[in-house]
Every structure is written in structure tokens, then in C-alpha cells.
C-alpha positions in Angstrom: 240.5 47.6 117.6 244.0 46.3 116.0 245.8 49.9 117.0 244.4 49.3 120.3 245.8 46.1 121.1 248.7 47.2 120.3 249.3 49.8 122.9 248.6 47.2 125.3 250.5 48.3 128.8 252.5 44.9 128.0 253.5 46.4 124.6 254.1 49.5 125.8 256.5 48.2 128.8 258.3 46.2 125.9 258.9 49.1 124.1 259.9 51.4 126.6 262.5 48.9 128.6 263.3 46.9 126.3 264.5 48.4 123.1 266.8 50.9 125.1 268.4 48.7 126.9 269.5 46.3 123.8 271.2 49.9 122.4 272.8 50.8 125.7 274.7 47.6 125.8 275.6 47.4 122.1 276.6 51.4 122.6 278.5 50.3 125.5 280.3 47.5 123.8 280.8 49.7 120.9 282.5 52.1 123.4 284.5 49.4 124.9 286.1 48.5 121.5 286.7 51.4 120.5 288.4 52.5 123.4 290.5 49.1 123.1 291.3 49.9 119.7 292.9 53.4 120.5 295.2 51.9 123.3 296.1 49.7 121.0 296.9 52.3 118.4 298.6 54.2 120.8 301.0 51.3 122.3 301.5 50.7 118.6 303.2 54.3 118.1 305.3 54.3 121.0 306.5 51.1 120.1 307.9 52.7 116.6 308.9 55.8 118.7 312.5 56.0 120.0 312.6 54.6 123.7 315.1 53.2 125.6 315.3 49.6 127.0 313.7 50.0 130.4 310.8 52.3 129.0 310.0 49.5 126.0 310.3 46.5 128.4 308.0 48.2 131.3 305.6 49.4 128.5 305.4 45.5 126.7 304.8 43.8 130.2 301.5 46.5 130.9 300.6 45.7 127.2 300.7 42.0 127.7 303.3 42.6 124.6 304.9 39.1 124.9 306.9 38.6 121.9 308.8 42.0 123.1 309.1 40.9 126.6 310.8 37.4 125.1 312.9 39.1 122.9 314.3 41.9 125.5 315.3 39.3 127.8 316.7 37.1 125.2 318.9 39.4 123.9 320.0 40.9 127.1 320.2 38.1 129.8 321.7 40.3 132.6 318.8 42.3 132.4 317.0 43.6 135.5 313.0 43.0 135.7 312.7 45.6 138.2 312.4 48.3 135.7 309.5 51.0 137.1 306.8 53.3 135.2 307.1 56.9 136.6 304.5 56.1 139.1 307.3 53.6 140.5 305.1 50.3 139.1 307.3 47.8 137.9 306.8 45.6 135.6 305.6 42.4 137.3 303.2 44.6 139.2 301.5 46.0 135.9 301.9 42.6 134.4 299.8 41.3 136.9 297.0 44.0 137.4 296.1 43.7 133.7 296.2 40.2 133.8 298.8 39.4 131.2 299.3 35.6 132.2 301.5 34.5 130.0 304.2 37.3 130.1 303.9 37.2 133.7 304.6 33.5 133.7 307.9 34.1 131.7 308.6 37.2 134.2 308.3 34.5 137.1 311.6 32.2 135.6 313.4 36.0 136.7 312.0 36.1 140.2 313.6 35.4 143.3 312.3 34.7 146.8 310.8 38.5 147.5 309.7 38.6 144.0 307.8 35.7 143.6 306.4 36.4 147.3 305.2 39.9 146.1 303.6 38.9 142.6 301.8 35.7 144.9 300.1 38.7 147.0 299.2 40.9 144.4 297.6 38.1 142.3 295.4 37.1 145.6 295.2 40.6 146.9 293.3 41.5 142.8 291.5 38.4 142.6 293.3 37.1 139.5 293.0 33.6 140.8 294.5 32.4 137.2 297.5 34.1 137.6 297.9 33.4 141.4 297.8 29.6 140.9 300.1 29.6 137.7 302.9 31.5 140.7 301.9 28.9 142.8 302.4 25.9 140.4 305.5 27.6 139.2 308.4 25.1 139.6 310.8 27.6 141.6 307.8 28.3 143.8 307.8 24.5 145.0 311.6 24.9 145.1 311.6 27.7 147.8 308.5 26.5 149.3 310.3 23.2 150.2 313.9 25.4 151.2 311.0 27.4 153.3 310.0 23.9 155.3 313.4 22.4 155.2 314.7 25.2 157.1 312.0 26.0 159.2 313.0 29.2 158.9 309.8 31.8 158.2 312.0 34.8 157.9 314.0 33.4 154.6 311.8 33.4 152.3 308.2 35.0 153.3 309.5 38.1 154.8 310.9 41.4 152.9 314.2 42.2 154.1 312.9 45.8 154.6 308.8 46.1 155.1 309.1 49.7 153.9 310.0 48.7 150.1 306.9 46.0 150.2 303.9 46.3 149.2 302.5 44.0 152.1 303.8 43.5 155.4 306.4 41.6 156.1 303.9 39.0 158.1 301.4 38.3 155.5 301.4 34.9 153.6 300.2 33.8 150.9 297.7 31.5 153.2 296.8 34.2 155.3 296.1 36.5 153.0 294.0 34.0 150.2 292.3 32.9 153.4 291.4 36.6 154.7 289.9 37.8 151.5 288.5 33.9 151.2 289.6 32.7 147.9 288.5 29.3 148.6 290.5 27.7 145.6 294.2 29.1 146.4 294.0 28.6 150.0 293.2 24.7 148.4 295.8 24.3 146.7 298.4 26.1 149.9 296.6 23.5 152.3 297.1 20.6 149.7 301.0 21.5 149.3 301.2 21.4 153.1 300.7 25.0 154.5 299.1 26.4 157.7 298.3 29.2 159.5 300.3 29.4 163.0 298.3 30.1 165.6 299.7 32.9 167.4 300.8 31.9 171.4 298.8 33.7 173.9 299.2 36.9 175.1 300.8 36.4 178.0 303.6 34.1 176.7 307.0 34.9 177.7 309.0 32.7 175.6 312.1 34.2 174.0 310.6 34.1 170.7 307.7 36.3 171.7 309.7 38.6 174.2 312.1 39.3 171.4 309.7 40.3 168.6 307.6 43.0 171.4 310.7 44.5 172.5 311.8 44.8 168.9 308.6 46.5 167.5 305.3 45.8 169.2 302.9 47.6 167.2 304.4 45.0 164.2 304.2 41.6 166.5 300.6 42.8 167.8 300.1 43.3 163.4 301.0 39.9 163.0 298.9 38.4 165.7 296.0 40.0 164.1 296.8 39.2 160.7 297.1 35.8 161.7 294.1 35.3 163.6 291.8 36.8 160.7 293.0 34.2 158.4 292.4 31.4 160.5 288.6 33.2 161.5 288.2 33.2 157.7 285.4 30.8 156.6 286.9 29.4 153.7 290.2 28.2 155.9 287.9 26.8 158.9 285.7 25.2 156.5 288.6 23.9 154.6 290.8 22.6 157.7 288.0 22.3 160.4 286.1 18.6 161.1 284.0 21.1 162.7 283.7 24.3 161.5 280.7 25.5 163.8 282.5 24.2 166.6 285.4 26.0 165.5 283.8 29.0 164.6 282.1 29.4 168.1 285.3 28.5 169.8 287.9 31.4 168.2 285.0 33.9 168.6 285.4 33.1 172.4 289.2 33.5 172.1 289.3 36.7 170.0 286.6 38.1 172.7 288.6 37.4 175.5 291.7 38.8 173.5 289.9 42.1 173.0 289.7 42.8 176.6 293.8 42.4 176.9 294.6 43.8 173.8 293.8 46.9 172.3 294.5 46.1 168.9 291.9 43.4 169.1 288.9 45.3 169.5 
């Protein structure tokens, strides 16, 4: 009677599911560190091969190697951070995807204006929220931030000089980007420091501002309509800025209806 209560169908489901399932994850996280331990061997040999300057410093910033990042730019201070892998990555950009916060907070003291703007976007655009707010509570991001609203000029600081060499276009903001792909906490902290999304002027407006960007490229001012009208249909920005956010919700889904039946692009 004891060898049949053991093979009870509870018993039996235990040991079926459960047992297998504790190996698969401490396989798994056996896997994982092993697999850690050999990138680490292998960014260990290249570092005691013979490479030259660019190669070392693009390899130590994808490594999250921050002592030879330090050391690289301390000993060379004229030297260029827009080093590239072969696959024409530089070294912010791999900094960033593998989330090395702190060399990419020393990376950001070498950043100018397109710079910074780029590693903001990729941080939001990946997620890495950490690493997106660090850039934004970055001293020289406050300083062109405030050149940015001093000027009230939106071409000096968020736009690319060419949108070809960007990886985003030329028209996306920080704002309208955290706000498209709704993370809630950086478009917080943009709102708190006194950013908006501009609403776009309707589509019939024939003020020199609008007649000059459609004759120029209208495929690229119809871009930036739309890019600006799904950040502020995003419902972390309308919650965020609304009093009303069904209201608000109800009325821009009225507006982007009637938009669709003039513009293409809209629907």
C-alpha cells in the first residue's frame, strides 16, 4: 500500500514537471556562465594581442572595459570617440547596447550636440532607461537643452546636420520618441525639465514656415507630422500632460480621422 501511494498522479506530476525543470534552469545558467566566461577569456587575449589605438578603445567601450577607456582618453586627449567596429558601430553605440553605464557616462563628457542627441535615442529606442536618464541628467545635456530654449531654435541642437549619417530622423526627439514607445519615466523627467511635443499646424496652413519645409521635401515634413502626432497619441504623454486624458484621447482620434482623409500618409 506504501509503493502505491507513492505513485499517486500528484507524485507522479511532481516528478515529471518538476525535477526537469529545476535542471533546465541550472543547465541554462550553467550555459550562461560559461559562455560569459569565454568572452571574457577571449577579450582578455586580444587585449594582450597587438592592436592599434582605435581597435583597443572600440573593443574596451563594447567590453564595458572602463579602466582602458579612462586611460586611452587620458593619455591622448585629442582623441576622437568616433572610432567604428567593422560593422561601422562606434563606440558610444556598442557602449550603450550592452549597457556599460559607467563608460558610457565618461564617453558622454566627449559628446557634442549630435552626439549626445544620438546616444539619448538609442538608450530610449533599447529600453535602457538607466542609461537614458544618466544622458539626460548629464550636466552638458542641461547646458544644450537650455542653449536649445534660449534660442528657440529646433534645428541647433535636435536635428543632424545630414539625416543620412543618423541613425534616427532628423525630427525625432527625445520626447517624441520616449513618448511613442511609452517609457513613462523619461518622458517624466523631459516634461519636468520643461519639454513638449509641438503640435503640428493643420494641413491646410500656408504660413511660410510650413510652405517652406513642403516645397523643400514633403515626404520628410509629412514624416514629421506623423512622428509628432504619435507621440502626443501616446498614452503615457496624454496621461502625463492631459487633465483629461479620455477627453483627450477621444478628441485627437477625431483629428487624426479627419487627417487621414487629406493625407495619405495618415491612414
Amino acid at each position: 500500500m506504501a509503493s502505491t501511494g507513492s505513485n499517486t498522479p500528484s507524485s507522479m506530476y511532481e516528478k515529471r514537471f518538476s525535477d526537469p525543470t529545476k535542471v533546465n534552469i541550472r543547465g541554462r545558467s550553467e550555459l550562461i556562465g560559461a559562455r560569459n566566461s569565454l568572452y571574457k577569456q577571449a577579450y582578455n587575449h586580444m587585449r594582450n594581442t597587438e592592436m592599434n589605438i582605435d581597435e583597443k578603445f572600440v573593443r574596451a567601450c563594447e567590453n564595458g572595459d572602463y579602466s582602458t577607456v579612462h586611460q586611452i582618453l587620458l593619455e591622448n586627449p585629442k582623441f576622437s570617440i568616433d572610432v567604428t567596429n567593422q560593422l561601422g558601430r562606434t563606440a558610444m553605440q556598442l557602449a550603450i547596447e550592452n549597457e556599460h553605464l559607467e563608460v558610457v557616462t565618461h564617453l558622454l563628457s566627449q559628446c557634442d550636440g549630435q552626439k549626445m542627441r544620438e546616444a539619448i535615442l538609442l538608450a530610449i529606442y533599447l529600453g535602457h532607461v538607466q542609461i537614458a536618464e544618466t544622458c539626460l541628467r548629464h550636466p552638458k545635456f542641461k547646458i544644450l537643452f537650455e542653449r536649445r530654449a534660449i534660442t528657440a531654435d529646433e534645428e541647433s541642437f535636435w536635428h543632424t546636420p545630414s539625416s543620412d549619417d543618423g541613425q534616427f530622423s532628423p525630427d525625432i526627439t527625445p520626447l517624441i520618441l520616449a513618448a511613442q514607445y511609452n517609457r513613462t519615466e523619461i518622458v517624466q523627467i523631459l516634461l519636468m525639465s520643461g519639454d513638449r511635443i509641438t503640435k503640428p499646424h493643420d494641413y491646410h496652413c500656408k504660413c511660410l514656415q510650413c510652405h517652406h519645409k513642403f516645397k523643400f521635401d514633403s515626404l520628410r515634413h509629412a514624416q514629421s507630422r506623423l512622428n509628432a502626432y504619435r507621440g502626443l497619441a501616446s498614452e503615457s504623454y496624454i496621461s502625463l500632460v492631459s487633465v483629461d486624458p479620455i477627453l483627450t484621447a477621444f478628441e485627437l482620434g477625431r483629428e487624426l480621422r479627419d487627417l487621414s482623409a487629406k493625407e495619405k500618409y495618415f491612414k
